[in-house]
N, C-alpha and C positions, 0 to 999 in steps of 0.2 A: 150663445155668447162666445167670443172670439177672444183668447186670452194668452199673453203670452209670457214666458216665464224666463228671466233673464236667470243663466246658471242654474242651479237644480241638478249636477249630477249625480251626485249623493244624498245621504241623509234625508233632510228634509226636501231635497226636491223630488225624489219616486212617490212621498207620501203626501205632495202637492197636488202631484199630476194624477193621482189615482184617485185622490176626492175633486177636483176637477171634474175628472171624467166622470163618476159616479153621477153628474148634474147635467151628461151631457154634453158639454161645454168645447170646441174648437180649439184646440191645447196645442201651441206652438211653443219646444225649448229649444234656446239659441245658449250653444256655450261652447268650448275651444274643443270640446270632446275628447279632451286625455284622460277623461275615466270610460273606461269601456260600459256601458250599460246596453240592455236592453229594453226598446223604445214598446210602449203596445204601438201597436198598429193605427192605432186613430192617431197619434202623438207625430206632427207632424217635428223630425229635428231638421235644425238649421246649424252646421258648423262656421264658427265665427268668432271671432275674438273682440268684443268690446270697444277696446282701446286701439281700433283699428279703424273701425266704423260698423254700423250695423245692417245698412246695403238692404234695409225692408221696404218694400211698397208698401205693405197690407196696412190698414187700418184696422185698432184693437179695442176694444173694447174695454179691456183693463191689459194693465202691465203690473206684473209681479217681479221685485226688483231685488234676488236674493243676495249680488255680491258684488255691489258697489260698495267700495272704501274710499272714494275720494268726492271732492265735491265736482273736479273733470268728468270722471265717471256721469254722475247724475247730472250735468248739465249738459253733456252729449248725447244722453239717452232721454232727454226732454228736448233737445234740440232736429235731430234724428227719426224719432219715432213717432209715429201717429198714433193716439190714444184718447179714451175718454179718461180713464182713472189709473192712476200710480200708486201701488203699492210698495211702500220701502220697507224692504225688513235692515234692521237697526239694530241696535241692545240696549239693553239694560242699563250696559257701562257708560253710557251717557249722561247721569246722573252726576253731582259734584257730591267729594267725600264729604257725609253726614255724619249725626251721630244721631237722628231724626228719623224714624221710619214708622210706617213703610215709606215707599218712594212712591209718591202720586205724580199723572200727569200733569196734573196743575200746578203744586205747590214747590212739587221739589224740582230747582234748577239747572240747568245744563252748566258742565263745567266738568276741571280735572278730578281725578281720582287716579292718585299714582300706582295702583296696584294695575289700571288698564292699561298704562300709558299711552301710546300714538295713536291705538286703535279705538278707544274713544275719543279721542280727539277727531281723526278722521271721519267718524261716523257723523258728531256735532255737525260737521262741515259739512257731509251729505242732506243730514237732516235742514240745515240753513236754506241749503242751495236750492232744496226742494221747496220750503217754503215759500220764499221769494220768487218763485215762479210761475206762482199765480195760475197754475194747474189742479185741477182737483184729484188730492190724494188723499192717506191712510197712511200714518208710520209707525209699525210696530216693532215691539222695543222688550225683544223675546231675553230673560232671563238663560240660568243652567238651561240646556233641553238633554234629554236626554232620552233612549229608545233603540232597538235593532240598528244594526250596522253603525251605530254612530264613529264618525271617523274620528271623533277626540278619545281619548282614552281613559274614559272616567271608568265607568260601573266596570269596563274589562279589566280594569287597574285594581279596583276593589276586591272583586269575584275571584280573579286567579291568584292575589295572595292570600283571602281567605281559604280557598281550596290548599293552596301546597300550606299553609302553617305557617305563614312568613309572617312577621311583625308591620304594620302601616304604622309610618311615621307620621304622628300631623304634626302640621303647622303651630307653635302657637300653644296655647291651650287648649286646641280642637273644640272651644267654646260658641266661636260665632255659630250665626244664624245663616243660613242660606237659604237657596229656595228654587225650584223647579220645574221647568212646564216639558211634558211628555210630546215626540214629535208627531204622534196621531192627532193631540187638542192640535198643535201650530196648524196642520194642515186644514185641520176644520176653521180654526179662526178665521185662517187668511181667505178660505173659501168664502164664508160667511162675508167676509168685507167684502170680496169682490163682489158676491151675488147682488147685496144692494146699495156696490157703491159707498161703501158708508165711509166718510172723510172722519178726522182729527186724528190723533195718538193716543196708544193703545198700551198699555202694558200685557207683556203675554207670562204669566205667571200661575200657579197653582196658589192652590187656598193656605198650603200648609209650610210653614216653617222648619227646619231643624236643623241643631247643630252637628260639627261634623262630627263629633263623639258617636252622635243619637243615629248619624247618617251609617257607618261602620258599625254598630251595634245591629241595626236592625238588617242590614244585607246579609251580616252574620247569621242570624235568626234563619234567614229565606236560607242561607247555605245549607244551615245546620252545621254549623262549625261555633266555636268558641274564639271572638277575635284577640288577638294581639297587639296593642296598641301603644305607642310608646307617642312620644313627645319632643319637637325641637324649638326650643324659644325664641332660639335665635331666626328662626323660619317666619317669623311673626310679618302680619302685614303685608306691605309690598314687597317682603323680604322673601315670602314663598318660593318654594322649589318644586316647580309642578314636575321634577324628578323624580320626588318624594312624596308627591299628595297631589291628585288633581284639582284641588279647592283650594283657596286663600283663604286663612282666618281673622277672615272678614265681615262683619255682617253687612246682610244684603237680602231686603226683604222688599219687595213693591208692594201695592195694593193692585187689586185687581175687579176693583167694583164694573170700571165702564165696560168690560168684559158680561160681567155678570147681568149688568143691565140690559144687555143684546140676548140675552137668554141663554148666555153659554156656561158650562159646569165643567172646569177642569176635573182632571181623572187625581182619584185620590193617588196620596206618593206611596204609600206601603201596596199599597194595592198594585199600583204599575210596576211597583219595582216588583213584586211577586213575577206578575205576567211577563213582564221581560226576559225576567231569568228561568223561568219556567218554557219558556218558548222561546229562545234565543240562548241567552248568556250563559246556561248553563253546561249548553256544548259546544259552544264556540272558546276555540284555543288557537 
């Protein structure tokens, strides 16, 4: 199978390309290449910038579509490129503010939620564009992730003021719900879709819930430290300062059944978060 992976230089795209290749698979990444990486050797790259044009002959077999924001974007890369199946990764925050959860792909609505702002909105657009295109695709609609090298700055934001003794500020009452999928399950997911094709919308989510109190208490735990936690009310909502906390206090919890039904089992969150900081985050400064 012949697959090609728009974007991917970070994060989740090494842990793409490397369950990819584990199946075998003809692995082509196309992206501007300002993150220096190293390619394995069967990984065919292509430097190129999207919003320029994509200049491919090859015919694909699936397209992996990790960093389209606009609905230009996916409608040039469905105009452009030759493919049997398109995979959109998307979020969560496509979702309209609830107070209803979890967020199913059926039931619950596309629309604003001011804590996202433009960037769900953009994505809505992406996800439209693709629809109406009358292509057969896959839109997955990945929650928190979290995992090694992550370029956001959550679990490193938690971890290192745990260690030096600093006080986390939450948001709010550090009450909401949140919720997280690890980037080893995304990789397997979206493997999974490509290997058979499988079209509709996906939520990419873990089985387990918790607030962000519960979330700092147990990283604590994995430290071995006693946290400090203080509280800013005024931080509440869309009012967040991801200065001060990398999470909104917000609840934000998907279901994750059409997942489960394809036979897949996210990684429990105490557990991953163990394994990460035990092999990662722990000596990363």
């Amino acid at each position: 199978m012949k697959v090609l992976l728009i974007g991917g230089s970070r994060f989740t795209g090494p842990a793409i390309v490397a369950e990819l290749l584990k199946k075998n698979y003809e692995v082509t990444v196309f992206n501007r290449g300002n993150i220096t990486e190293r390619h394995d050797p069967k990984v065919r790259f292509i430097k190129g910038d999207r919003n320029s044009g994509f200049n491919l002959r090859d015919h694909f077999d699936a397209v992996i579509d990790t960093c389209a924001y606009t609905k230009e974007q996916i409608k040039r890369s469905l105009g452009e490129l030759q493919f049997d199946y398109y995979l959109f990764v998307s979020t969560a925050a496509v979702y309209r503010k609830t107070h209803v959860f979890p967020l199913t792909e059926v039931n619950s609505p596309r629309g604003p939620w001011p804590v996202w702002g433009e960037y769900s909105a953009r994505k809505i657009e992406c996800e439209e564009a693709l629809e109406h295109s009358g292509a057969a695709h896959a839109i997955v609609r990945p929650v928190y992730i979290l995992g090694p090298h992550n370029p956001v700055d959550r679990e490193n934001f938690i971890y290192s003021r745990l260690r030096n003794n600093t006080p986390l500020t939450l948001p709010g009452n550090g009450s909401a719900i949140i919720q997280f999928i690890f980037v080893q399950d995304i990789a397997r997911i979206y493997a999974r879709l490509v290997e058979q094709k499988i079209t509709g919308i996906f939520n990419c989510a873990g089985s387990e819930g918790i607030t962000l109190i519960g979330l700092v208490e147990e990283m604590a735990r994995i430290v071995g430290v006693p946290p400090q936690i203080e509280f800013n009310p005024a931080a509440d909502g869309d009012k967040f300062d991801e200065r001060q906390f990398p999470f909104a206090n917000e609840n934000f919890f998907c279901d994750n059944i059409k997942l489960k039904q394809l036979g897949f089992t996210p990684s429990s969150l105490i557990t991953g978060l163990r394994q990460d900081y035990v092999g990662y985050y722990r000596d990363f400064r």
